[in-house]
PyMOL commands that place a pseudoatom at each C-alpha (Angstrom):
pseudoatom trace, name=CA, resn=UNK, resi=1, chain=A, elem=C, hetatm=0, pos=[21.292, -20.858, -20.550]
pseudoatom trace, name=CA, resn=UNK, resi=2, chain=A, elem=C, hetatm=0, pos=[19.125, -20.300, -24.175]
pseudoatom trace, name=CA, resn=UNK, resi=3, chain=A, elem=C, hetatm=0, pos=[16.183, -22.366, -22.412]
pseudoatom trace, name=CA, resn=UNK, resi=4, chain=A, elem=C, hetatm=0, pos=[16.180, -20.295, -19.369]
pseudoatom trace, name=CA, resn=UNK, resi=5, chain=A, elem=C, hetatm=0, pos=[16.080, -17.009, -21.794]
pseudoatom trace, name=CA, resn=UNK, resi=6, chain=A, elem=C, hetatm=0, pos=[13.119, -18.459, -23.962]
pseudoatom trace, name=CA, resn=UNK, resi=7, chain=A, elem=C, hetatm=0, pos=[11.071, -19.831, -20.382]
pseudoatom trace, name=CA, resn=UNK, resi=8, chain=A, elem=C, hetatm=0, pos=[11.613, -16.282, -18.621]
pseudoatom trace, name=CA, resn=UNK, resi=9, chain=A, elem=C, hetatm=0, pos=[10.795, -14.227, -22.179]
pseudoatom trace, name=CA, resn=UNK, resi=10, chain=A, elem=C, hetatm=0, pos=[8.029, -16.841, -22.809]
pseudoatom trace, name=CA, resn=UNK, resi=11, chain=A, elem=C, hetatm=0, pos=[6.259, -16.918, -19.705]
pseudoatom trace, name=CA, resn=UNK, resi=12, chain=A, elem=C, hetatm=0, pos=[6.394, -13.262, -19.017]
pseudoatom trace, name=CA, resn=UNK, resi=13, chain=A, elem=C, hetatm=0, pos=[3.382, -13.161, -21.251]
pseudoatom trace, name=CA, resn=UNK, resi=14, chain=A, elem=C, hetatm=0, pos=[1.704, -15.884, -19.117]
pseudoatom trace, name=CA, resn=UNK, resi=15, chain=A, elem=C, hetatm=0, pos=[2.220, -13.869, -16.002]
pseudoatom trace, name=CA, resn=UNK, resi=16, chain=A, elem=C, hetatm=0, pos=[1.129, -10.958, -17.498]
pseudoatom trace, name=CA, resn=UNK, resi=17, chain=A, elem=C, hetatm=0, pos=[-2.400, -12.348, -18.825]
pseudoatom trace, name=CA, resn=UNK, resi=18, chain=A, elem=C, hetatm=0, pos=[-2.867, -13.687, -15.423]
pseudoatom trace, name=CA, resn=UNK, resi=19, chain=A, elem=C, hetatm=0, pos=[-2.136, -10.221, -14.024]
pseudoatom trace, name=CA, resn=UNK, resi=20, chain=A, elem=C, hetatm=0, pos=[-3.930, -8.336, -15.978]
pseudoatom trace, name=CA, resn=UNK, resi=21, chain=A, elem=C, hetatm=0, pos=[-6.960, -11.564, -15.754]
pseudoatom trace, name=CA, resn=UNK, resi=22, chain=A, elem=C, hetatm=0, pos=[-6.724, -11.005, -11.930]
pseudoatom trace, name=CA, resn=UNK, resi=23, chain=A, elem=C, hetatm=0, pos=[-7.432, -7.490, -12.397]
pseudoatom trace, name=CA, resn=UNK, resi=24, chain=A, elem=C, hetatm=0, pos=[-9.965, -7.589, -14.615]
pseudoatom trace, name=CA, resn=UNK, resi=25, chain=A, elem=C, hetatm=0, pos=[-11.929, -10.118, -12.241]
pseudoatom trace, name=CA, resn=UNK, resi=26, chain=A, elem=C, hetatm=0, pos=[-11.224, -7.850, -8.754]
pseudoatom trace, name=CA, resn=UNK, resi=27, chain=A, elem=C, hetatm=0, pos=[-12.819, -5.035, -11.043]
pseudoatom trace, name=CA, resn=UNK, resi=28, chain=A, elem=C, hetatm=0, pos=[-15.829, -7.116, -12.041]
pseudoatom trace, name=CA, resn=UNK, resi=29, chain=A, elem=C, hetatm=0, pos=[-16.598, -8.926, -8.693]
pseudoatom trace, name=CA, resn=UNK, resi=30, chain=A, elem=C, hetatm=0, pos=[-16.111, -5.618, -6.669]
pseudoatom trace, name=CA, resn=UNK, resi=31, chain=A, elem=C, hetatm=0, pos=[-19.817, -5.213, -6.710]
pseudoatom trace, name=CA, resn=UNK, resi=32, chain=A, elem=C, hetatm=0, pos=[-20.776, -8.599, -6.148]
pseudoatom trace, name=CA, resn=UNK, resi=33, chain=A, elem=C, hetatm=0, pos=[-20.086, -9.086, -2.538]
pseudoatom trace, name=CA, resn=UNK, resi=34, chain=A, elem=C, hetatm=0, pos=[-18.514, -12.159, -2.262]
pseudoatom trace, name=CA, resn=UNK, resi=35, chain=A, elem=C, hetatm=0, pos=[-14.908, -13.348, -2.262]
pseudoatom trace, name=CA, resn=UNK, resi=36, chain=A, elem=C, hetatm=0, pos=[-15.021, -16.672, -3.660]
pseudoatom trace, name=CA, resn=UNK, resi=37, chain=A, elem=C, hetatm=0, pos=[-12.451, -19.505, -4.246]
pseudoatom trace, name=CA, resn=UNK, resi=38, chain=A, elem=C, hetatm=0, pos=[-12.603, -18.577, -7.748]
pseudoatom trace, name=CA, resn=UNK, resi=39, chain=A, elem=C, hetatm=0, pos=[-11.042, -15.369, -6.982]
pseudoatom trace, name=CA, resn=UNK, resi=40, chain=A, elem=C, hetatm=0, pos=[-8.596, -16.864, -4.633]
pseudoatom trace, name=CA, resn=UNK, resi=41, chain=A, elem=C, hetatm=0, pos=[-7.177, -18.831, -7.350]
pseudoatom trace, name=CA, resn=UNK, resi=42, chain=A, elem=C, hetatm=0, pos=[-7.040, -16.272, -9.722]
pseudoatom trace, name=CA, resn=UNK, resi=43, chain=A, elem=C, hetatm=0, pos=[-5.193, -14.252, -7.581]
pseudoatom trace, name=CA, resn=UNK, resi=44, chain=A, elem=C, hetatm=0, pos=[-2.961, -16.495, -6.278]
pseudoatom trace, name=CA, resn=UNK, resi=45, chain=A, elem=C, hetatm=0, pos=[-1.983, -17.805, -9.918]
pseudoatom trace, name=CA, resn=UNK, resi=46, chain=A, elem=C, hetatm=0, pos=[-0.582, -14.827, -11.177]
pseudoatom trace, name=CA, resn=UNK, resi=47, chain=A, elem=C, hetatm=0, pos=[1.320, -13.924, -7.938]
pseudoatom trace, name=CA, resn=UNK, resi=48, chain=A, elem=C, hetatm=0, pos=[2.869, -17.610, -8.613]
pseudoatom trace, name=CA, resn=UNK, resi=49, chain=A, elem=C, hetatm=0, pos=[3.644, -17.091, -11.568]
pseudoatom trace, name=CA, resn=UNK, resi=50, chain=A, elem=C, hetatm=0, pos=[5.236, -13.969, -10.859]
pseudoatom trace, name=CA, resn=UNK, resi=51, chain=A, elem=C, hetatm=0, pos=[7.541, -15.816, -7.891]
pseudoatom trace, name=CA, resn=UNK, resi=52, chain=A, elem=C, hetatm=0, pos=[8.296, -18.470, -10.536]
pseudoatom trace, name=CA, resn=UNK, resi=53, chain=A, elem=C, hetatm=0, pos=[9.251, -15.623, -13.159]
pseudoatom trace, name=CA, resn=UNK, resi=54, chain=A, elem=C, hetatm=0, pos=[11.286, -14.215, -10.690]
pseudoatom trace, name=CA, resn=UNK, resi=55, chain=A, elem=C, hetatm=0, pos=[13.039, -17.188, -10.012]
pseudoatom trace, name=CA, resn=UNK, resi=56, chain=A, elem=C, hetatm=0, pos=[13.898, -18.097, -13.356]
pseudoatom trace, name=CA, resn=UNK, resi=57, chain=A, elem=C, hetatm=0, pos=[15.654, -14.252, -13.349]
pseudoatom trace, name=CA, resn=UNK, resi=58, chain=A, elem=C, hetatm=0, pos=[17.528, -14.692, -10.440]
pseudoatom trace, name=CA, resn=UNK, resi=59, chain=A, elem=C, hetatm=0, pos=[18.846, -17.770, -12.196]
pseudoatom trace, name=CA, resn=UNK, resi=60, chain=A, elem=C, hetatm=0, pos=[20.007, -15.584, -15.244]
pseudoatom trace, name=CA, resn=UNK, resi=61, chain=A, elem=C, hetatm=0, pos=[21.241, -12.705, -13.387]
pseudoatom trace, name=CA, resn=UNK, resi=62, chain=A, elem=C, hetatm=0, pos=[23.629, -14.720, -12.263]
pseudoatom trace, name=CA, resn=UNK, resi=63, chain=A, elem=C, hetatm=0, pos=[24.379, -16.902, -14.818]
pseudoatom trace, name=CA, resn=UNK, resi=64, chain=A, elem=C, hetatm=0, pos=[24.127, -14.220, -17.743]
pseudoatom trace, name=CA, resn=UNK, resi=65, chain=A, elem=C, hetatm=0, pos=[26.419, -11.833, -19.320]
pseudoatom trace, name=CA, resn=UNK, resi=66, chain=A, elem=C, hetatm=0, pos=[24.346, -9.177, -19.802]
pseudoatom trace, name=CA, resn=UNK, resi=67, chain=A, elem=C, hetatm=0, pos=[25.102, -8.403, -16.247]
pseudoatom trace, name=CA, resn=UNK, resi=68, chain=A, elem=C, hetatm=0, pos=[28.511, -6.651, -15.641]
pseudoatom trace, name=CA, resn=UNK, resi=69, chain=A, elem=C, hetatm=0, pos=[28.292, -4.841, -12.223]
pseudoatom trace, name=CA, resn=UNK, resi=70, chain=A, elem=C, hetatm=0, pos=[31.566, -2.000, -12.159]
pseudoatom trace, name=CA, resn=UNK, resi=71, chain=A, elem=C, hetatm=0, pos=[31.476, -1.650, -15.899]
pseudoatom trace, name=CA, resn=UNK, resi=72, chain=A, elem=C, hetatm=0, pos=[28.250, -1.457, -16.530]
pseudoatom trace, name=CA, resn=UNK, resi=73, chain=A, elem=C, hetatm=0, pos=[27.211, 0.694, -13.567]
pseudoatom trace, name=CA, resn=UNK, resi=74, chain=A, elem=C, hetatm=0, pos=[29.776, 2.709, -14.565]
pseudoatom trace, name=CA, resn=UNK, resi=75, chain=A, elem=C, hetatm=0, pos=[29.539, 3.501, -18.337]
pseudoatom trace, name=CA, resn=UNK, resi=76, chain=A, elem=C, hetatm=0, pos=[27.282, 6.023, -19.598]
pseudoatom trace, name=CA, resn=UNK, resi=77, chain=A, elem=C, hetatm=0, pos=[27.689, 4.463, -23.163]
pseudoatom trace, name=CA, resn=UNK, resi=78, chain=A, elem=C, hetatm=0, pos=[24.759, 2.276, -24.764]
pseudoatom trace, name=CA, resn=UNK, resi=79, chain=A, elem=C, hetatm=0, pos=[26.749, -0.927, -23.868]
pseudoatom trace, name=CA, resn=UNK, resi=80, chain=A, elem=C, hetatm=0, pos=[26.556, 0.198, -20.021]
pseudoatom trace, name=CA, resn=UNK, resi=81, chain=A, elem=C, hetatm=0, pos=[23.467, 1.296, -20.317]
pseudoatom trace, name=CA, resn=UNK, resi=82, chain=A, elem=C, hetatm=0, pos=[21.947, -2.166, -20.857]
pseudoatom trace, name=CA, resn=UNK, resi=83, chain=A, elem=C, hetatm=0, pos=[24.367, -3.363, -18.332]
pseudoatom trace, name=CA, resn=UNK, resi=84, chain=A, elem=C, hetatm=0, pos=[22.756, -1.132, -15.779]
pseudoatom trace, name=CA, resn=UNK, resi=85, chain=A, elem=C, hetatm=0, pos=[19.227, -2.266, -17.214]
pseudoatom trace, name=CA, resn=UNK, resi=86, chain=A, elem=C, hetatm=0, pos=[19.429, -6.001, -16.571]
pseudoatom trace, name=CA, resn=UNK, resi=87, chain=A, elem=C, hetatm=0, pos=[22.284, -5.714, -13.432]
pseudoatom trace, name=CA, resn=UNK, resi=88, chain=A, elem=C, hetatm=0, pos=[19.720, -3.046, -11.592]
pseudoatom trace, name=CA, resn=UNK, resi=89, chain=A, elem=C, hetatm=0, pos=[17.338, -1.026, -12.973]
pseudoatom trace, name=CA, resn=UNK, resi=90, chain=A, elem=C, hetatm=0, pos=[15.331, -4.372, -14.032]
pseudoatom trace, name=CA, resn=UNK, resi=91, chain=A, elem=C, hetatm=0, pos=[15.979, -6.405, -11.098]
pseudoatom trace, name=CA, resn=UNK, resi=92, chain=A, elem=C, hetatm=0, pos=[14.646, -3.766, -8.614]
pseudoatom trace, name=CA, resn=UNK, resi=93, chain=A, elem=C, hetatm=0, pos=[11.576, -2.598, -10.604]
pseudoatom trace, name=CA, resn=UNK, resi=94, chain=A, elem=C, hetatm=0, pos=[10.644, -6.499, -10.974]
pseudoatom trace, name=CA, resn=UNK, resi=95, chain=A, elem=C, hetatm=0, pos=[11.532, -7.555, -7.289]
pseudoatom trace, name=CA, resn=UNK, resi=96, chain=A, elem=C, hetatm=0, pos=[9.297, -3.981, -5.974]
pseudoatom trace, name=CA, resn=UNK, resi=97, chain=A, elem=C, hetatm=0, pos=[6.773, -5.124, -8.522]
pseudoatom trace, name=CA, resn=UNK, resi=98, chain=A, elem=C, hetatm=0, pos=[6.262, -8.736, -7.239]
pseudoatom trace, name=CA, resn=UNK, resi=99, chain=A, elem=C, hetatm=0, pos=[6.734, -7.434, -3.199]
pseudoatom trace, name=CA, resn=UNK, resi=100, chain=A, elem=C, hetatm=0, pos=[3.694, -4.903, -4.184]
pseudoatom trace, name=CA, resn=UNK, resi=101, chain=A, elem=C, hetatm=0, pos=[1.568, -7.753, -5.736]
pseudoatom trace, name=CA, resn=UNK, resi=102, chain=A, elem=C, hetatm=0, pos=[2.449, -10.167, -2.905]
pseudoatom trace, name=CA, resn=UNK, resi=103, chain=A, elem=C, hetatm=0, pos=[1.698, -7.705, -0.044]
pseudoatom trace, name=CA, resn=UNK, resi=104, chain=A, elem=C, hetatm=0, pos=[-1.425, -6.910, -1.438]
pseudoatom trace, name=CA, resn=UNK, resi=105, chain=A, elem=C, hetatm=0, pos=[-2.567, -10.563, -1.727]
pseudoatom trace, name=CA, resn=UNK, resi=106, chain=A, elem=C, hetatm=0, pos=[-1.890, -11.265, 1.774]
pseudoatom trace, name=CA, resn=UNK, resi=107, chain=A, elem=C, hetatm=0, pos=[-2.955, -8.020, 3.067]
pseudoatom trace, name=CA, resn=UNK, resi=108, chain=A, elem=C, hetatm=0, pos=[-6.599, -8.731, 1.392]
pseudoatom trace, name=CA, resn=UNK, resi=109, chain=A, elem=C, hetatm=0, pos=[-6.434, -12.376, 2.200]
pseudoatom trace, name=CA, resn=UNK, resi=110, chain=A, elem=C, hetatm=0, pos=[-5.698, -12.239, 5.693]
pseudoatom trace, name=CA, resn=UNK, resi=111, chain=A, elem=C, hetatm=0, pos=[-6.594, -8.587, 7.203]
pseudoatom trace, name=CA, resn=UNK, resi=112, chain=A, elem=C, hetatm=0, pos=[-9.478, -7.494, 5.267]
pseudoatom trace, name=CA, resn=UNK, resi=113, chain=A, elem=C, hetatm=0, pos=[-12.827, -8.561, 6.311]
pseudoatom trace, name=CA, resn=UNK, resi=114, chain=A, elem=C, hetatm=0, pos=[-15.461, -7.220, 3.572]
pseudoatom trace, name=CA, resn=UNK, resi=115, chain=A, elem=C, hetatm=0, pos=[-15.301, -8.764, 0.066]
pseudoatom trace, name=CA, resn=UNK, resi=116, chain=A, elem=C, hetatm=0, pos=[-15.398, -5.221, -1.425]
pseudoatom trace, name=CA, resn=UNK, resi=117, chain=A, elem=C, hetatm=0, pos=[-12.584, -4.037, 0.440]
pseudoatom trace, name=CA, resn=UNK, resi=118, chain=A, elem=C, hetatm=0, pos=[-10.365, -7.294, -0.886]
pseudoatom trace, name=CA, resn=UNK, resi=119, chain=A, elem=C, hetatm=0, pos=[-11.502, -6.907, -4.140]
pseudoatom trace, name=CA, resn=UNK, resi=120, chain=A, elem=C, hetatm=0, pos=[-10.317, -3.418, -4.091]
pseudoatom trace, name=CA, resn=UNK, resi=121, chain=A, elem=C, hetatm=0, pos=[-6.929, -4.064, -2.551]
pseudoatom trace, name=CA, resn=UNK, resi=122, chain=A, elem=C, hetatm=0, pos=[-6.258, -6.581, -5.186]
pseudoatom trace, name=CA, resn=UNK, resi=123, chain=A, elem=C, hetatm=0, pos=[-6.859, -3.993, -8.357]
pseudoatom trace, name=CA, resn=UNK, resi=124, chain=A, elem=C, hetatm=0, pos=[-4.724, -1.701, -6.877]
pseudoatom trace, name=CA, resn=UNK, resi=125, chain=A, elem=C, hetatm=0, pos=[-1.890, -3.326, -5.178]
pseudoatom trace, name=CA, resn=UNK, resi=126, chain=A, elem=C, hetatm=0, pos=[-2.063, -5.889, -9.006]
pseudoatom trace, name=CA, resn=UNK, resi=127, chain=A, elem=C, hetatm=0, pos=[-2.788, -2.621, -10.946]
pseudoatom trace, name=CA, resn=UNK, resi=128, chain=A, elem=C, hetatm=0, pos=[0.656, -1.039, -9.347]
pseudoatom trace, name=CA, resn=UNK, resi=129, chain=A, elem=C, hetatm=0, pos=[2.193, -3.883, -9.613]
pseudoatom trace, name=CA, resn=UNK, resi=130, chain=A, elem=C, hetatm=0, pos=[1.340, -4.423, -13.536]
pseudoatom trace, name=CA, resn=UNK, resi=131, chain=A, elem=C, hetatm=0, pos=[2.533, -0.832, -14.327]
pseudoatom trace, name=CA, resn=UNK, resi=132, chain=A, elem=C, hetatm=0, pos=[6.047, -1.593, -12.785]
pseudoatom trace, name=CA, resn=UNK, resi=133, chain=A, elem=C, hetatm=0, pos=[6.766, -4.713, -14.757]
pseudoatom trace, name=CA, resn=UNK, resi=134, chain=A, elem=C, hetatm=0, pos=[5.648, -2.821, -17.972]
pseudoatom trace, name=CA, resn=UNK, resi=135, chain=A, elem=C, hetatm=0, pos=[7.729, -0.469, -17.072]
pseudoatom trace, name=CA, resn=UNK, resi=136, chain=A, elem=C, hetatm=0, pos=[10.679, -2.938, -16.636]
pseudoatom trace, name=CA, resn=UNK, resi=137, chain=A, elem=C, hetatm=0, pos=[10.487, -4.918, -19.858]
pseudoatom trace, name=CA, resn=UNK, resi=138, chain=A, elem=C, hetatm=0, pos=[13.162, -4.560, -21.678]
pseudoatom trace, name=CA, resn=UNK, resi=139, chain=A, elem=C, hetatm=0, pos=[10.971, -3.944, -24.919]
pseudoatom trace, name=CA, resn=UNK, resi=140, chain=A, elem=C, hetatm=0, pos=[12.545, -3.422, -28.196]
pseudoatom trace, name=CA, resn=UNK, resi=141, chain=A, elem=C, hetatm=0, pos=[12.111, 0.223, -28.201]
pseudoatom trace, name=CA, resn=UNK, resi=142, chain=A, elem=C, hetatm=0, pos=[13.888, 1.011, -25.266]
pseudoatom trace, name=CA, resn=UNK, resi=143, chain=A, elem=C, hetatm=0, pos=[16.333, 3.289, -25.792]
pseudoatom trace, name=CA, resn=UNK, resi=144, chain=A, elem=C, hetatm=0, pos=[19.433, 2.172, -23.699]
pseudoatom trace, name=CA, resn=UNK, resi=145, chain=A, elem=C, hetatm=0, pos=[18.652, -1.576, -24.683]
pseudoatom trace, name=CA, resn=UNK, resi=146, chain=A, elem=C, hetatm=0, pos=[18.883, -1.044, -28.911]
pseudoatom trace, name=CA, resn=UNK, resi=147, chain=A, elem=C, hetatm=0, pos=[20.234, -4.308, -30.451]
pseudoatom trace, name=CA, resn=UNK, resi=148, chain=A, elem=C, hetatm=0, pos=[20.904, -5.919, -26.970]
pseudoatom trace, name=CA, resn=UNK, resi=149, chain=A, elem=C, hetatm=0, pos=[17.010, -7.575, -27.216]
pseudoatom trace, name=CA, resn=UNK, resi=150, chain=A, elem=C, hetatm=0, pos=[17.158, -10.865, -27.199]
for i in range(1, 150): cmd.bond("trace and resi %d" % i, "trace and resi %d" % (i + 1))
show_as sticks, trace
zoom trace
């Protein structure tokens, strides 16, 4: 259980430098008029590592204690309200985030004809995507998650 913790927590900043390195590159190469391998791979990197992440969750939602689905829900107290955070609020904001990145992808891979046009479906569709999962991190500050960081 402790090493799936430490891989999810440790590779979230992975997938986020190759999020945020995929949509620094659509930005740049919006202008250039080509959609090269280069920017295949780049893109499809941090949408696997995003499926892997979300894998590796899926694992500890249901293995973890942190999740306690009437009680939790329920409770309006700090305890619930990280029970809520993991059990829903960050499951859903992750899995819309990752749909959003991986529709995107394929729409701009497989629909879109001109380079500019899959360039700019990338930023956004990563850009959106990126927002969500910062959103959804349960940093330390949050205020329904104080003292339940791991």
């Amino acid at each position: 259980m402790n090493a799936l913790i430490h891989a999810h927590s440790g590779l979230r900043w992975v997938a986020l430098f190759l999020l945020v390195f995929a949509i620094f590159n659509a930005a740049r190469s919006q202008s250039s008029g080509k959609y090269k391998k280069k920017d295949k791979m780049i893109n499809l990197f941090a949408m696997v590592m995003l499926h892997i992440q979300l894998l590796i969750g899926l694992g500890l939602y249901f293995m973890s204690t942190k999740v306690q689905f009437v009680e939790g829900w329920m409770s309006s107290d700090v305890a619930g309200g990280m029970y809520r955070f993991y059990g829903l609020e960050h499951l859903l904001g992750m899995v819309v985030a990752i749909a959003i990145v991986t529709m995107g992808r394929s729409k701009a891979e497989k629909k879109l004809k001109g380079t500019r046009d899959k360039h700019r479906r990338i930023l956004i569709s990563y850009t959106i995507g990126l927002l969500i999962i910062l959103a959804m991190i349960p940093w330390p500050f949050r205020e329904a998650l104080r003292g339940a960081w791991f």
